[in-house]
N, C-alpha and C positions, 0 to 999 in steps of 0.2 A: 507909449503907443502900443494900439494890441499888436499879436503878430498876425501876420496874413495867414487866409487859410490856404491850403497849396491850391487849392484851384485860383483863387487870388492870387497867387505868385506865379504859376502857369502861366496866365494869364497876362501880368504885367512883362515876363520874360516873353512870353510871343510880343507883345507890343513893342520891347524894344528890337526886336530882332527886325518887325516890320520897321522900326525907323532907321535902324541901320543900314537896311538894304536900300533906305532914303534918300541915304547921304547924312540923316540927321548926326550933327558932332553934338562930345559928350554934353556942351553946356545947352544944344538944346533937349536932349535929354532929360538932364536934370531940370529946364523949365516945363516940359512937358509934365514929368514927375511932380513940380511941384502947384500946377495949377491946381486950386483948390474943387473944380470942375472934373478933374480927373479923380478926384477922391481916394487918391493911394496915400498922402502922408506919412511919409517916408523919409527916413535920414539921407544924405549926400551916400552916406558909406553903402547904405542897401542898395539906392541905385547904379553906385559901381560894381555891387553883386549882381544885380540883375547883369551890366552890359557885359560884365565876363562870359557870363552864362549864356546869353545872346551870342558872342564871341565865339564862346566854343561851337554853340549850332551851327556857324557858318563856317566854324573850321571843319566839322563835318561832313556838311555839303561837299567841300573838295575831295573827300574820301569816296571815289567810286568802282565801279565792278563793270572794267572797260567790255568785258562780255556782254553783259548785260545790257549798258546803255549802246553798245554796237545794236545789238539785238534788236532793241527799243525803237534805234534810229532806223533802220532796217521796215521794221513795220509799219510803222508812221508810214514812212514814204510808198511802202505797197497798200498802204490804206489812202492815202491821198492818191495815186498812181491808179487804182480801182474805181476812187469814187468820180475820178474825172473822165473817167472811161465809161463808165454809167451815165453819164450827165454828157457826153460826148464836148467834149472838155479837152480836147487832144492837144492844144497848145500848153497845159499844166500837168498836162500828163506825159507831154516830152520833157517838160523842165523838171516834173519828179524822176524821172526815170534817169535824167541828167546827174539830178543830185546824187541820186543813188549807186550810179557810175564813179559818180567823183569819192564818194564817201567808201564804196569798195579798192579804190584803187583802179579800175578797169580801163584809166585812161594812162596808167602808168607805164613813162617808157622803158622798155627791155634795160636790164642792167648791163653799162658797159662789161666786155669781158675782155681776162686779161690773160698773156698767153707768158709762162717764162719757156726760157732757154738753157738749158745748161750751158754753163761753160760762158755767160755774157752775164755782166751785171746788168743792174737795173741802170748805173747810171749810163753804159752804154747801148740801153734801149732807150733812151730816154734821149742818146743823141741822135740813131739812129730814125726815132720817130719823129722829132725836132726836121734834120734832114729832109725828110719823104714831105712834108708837111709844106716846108717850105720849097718842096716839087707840084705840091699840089696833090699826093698821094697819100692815101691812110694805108695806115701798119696793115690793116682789113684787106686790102686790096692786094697789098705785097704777099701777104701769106697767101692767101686764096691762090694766090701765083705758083707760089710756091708747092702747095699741098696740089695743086692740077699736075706741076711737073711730074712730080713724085709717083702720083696715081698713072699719071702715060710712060714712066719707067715702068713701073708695076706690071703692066701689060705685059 
């Protein structure tokens, strides 16, 4: 058999790459390969070189530069967000603008915060807030109480 020329073997490794992302498994592969319609004529063993090589490009693919496709995803969405604004298009350009809230974070709730104590462990905060909880009171509330007092001593 001759050997391919690399733009032949380009070639045939983009084809399987397109069949894998098909779902195509390796024996339809090798029937693909060995249609005599597709004119590669090729050994079993070459085209498990091609699907390696295929293989690898898609392990690739998962390698990316989270800055980047942020970035990416970012303008897409102020390009669609614009061009539906132009076209007066306002119900897609709430859902862009949605997206783009959701995709920043913007609708993320405040991080709990936690407050220690000297002198009390966690697990007796831990009963402490248990307690309050089953009053019907957050730890929030008690402090808040607390740091008012403090502040009208202060006076």
């Amino acid at each position: 058999m001759p050997k391919a020329t690399k733009a032949a073997k380009e070639q045939r490794v983009n084809m399987v790459y397109t069949l894998l992302l098909n779902g195509a498994s390796r024996m339809q592969i090798l029937q693909y390969a060995s249609d005599p319609k597709n004119g590669w004529n090729i050994t079993t063993r070459q085209v498990d070189t091609y699907i390696a090589e295929a293989n690898g490009m898609l392990a690739a693919e998962s390698e990316y530069h989270r800055g980047r496709e942020l970035g990416k995803a970012i303008a897409r969405l102020n390009n669609i967000y614009q061009h539906c604004i132009r076209v007066q298009d306002y119900g897609r350009a709430i859902a862009a603008q949605r997206e783009l809230n959701t995709l920043l974070g913007l609708h993320a709730a405040p991080a709990p915060q936690t407050v220690r104590i000297e002198g009390i462990d966690d697990a007796q905060l831990k009963v402490l807030s248990d307690a309050l909880a089953q009053r019907g009171k957050s730890a929030s509330d008690v402090f808040n109480a607390i740091m008012q007092v403090i502040a009208e001593d202060a006076q």
